[in-house]
C-alpha positions in Angstrom: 0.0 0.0 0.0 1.9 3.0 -0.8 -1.0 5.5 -0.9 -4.2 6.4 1.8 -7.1 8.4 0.1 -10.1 9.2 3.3 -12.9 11.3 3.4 -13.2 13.9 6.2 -16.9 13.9 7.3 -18.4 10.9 8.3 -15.0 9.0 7.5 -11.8 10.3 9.2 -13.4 13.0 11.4 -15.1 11.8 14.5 -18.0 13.8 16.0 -16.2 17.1 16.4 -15.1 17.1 13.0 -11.7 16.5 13.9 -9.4 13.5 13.2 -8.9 11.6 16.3 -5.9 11.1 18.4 -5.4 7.4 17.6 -6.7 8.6 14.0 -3.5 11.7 13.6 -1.2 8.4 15.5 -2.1 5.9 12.8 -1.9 8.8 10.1 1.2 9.7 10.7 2.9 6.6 11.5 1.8 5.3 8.0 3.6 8.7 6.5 6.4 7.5 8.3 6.4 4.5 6.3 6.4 6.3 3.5 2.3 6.2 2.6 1.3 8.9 1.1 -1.7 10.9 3.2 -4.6 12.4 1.1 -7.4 13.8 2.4 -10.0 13.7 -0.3 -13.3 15.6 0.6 -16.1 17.8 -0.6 -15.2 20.6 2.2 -13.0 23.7 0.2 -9.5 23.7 1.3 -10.0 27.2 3.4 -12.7 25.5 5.5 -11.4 22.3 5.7 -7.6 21.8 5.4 -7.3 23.8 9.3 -9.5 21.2 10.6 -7.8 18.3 8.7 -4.3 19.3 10.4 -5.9 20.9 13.2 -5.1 17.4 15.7 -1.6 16.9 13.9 -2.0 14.9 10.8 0.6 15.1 8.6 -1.2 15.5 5.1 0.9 15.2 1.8 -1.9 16.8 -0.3 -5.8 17.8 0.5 -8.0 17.3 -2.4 -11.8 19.3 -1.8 -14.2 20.3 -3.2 -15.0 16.7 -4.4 -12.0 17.3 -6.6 -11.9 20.2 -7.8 -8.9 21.4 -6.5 -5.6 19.9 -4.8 -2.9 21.6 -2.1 0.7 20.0 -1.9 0.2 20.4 2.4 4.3 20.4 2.4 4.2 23.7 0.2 1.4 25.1 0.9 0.8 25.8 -2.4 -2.6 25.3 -5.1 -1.5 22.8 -7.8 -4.9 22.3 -9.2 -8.1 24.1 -9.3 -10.6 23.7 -12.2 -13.6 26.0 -12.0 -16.9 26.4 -14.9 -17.4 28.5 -17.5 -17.8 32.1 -17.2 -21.6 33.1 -15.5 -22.0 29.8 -14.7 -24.2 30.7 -11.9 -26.7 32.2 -15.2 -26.6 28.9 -16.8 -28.0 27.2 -13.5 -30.9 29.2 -13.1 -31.5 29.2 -17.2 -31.7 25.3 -17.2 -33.0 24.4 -13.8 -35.9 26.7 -13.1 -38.0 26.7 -15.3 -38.4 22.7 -14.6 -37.8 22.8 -10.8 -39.0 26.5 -9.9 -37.4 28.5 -7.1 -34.1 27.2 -6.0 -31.6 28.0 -3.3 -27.9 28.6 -5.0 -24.2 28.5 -2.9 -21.2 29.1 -5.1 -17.5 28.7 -4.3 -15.3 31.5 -4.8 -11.2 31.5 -4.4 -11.4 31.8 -1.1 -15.1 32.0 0.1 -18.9 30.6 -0.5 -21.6 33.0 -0.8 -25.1 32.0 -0.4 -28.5 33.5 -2.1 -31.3 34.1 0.6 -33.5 31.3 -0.8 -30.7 29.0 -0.1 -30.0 30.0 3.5 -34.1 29.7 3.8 -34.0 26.5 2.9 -30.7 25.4 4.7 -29.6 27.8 7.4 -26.6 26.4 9.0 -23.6 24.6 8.1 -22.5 21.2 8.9 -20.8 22.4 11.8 -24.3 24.4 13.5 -23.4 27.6 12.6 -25.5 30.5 10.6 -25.0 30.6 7.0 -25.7 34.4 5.9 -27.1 35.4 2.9 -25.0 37.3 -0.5 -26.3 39.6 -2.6 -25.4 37.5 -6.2 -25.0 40.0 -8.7 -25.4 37.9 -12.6 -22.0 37.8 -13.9 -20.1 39.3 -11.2 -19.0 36.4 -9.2 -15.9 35.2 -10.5 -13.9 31.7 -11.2 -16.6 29.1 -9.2 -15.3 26.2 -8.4 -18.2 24.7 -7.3 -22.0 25.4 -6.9 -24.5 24.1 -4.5 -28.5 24.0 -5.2 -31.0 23.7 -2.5 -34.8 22.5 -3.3 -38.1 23.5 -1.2 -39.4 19.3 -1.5 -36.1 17.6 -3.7 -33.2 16.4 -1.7 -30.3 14.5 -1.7 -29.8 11.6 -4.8 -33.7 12.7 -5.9 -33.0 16.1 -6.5 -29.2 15.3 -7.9 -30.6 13.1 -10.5 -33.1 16.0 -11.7 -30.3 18.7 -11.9 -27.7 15.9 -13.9 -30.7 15.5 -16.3 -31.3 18.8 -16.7 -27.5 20.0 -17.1 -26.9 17.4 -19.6 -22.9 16.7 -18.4 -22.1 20.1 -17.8 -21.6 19.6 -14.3 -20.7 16.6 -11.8 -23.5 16.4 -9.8 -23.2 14.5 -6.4 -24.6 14.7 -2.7 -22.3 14.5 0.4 -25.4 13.7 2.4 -26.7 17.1 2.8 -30.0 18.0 1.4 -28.9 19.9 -1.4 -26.7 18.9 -3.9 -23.0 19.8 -5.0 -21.7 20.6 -9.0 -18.3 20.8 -10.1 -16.9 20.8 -13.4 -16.0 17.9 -15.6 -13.1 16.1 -14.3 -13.9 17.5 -10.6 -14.9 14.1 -8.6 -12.7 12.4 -6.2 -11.9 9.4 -8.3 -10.7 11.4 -10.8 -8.9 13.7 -9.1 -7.5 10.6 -7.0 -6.1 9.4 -10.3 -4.7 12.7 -11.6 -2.8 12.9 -8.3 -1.4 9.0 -8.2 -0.6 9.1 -11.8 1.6 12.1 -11.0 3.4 9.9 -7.9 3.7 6.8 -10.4 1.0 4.8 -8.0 -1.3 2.5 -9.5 -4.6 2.3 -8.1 -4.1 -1.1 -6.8 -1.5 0.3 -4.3 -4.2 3.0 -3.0 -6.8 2.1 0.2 -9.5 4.8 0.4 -12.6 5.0 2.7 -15.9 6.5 2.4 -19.1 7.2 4.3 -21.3 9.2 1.0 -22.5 9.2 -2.5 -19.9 12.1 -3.1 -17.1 9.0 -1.9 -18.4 6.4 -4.7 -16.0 7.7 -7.9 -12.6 7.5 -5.6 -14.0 4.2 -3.8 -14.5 2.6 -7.3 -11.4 3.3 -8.5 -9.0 3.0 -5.7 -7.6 -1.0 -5.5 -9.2 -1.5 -1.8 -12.5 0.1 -0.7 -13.3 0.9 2.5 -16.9 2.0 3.7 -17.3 3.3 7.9 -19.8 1.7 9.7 -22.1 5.1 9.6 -21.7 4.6 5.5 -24.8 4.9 3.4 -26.1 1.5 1.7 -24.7 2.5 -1.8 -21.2 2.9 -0.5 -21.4 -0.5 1.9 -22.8 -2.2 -1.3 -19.4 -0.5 -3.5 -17.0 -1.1 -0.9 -14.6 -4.4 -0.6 -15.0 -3.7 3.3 -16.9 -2.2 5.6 -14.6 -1.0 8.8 -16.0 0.4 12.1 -17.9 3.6 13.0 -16.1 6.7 12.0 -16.8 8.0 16.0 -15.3 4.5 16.7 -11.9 5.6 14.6 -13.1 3.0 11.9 -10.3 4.7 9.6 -7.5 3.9 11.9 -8.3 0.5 12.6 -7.6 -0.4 8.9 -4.5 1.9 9.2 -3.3 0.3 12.0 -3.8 -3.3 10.7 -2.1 -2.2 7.4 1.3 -1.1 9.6 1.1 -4.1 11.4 1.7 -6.1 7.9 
């Protein structure tokens, strides 16, 4: 095994949304056998890399944005962002509403989401409990968006992710991280695909990569890497992709696997 791909959420964060102690010891003593550590999530990298590292995990690289963008950790540097088409944001609303009516819209920006006021009505805090505050969107005005997130009144989750893939005809990677709305990126933004951008560029095959998972946004990286791990707390779609299914992510289900690989 020369490479370890994990989710953050539901998969190497416990309850806090931190990595665990036994979680950063297994981590880290894996780096020190020379693993490479990737954290591959749907969280941007100025929300979620400080709480990836926050514990002491030594990362190599932090894929977010369900791939749309990677950081070498080392160098603290961007070496891959991929964002859509100029008024993107336009585009969404042209194609969606008419068939689905109002909808709540997120975008990510270089280095902040804004939020519409029909979004933050329909989902008003974050994963971690706190308020989301509304944006003024101006059309055309927004910038490079790296990814977009639509909220519906009634449609959530795979429901209203199949509607909007329909409806944007493979402009868009359209996924759910278990959240009620749903999450676009462009073309070649998923984690399996950014995965394999990434080991390609290391000379690792996929069969030398172990990756775990807890959501739908998981199932491209958990497909591709050589073993697949689903957490106890995983959604039936992942359990059913996954070669295993490993403990509880509150029950450090990642380092358990981890720890078992060290041990040979």
């Amino acid at each position: 095994m020369r490479l370890i791909a994990s989710d953050l959420d539901g998969t190497l964060f416990g309850i806090d949304h931190r990595p665990s102690a036994r979680t950063v010891t297994a981590l880290n003593a894996a780096r020190d056998a020379d693993i490479h550590i990737v954290a591959v999530t749907g969280r941007s990298w100025f929300r979620g890399l400080p709480l990836a590292v926050s514990t002491g995990a030594r990362l190599h690289h932090f894929i977010g944005s369900n791939g749309g963008h990677r950081i070498d950790v080392e160098r603290n540097e961007m070496v891959e962002r991929l964002t859509f088409a100029e008024r993107f944001e336009e585009l969404l609303r042209d194609r969606l509403g008419p068939v689905l009516g109002p909808l709540g819209f997120g975008f990510e920006l270089d280095h902040d989401i804004v939020w519409d006021d029909r979004f933050v009505a329909l989902s008003p805090t974050s994963i971690e409990g706190t308020a989301r505050a509304a944006t003024t969107i101006t059309a055309g005005a927004l910038g490079p968006i790296g990814k977009a997130f639509v909220a519906h009144p009634e449609l959530e989750g795979m429901a209203l992710a199949a509607v909007v893939d329909e409806l944007l005809e493979g402009l868009a990677h359209v996924t759910t991280s278990g959240a009620p709305f749903v999450e676009l990126t462009p073309a070649g933004a998923d984690k399996g695909t950014a995965l394999a951008r990434l080991a390609a560029e290391l000379s690792i095959d996929a069969s030398e990569v172990v990756a775990f998972g807890d959501n739908h946004n998981d199932l491209t990286m958990l497909r591709w890497a050589g073993r697949a791990v689903a957490m106890g707390n995983a959604v039936e779609a992942v359990k059913e992709t996954a070669d295993e299914v490993t403990a509880h992510h509150a029950d450090d289900g990642v380092a358990e696997v981890v720890e078992a690989i060290l041990a040979g």
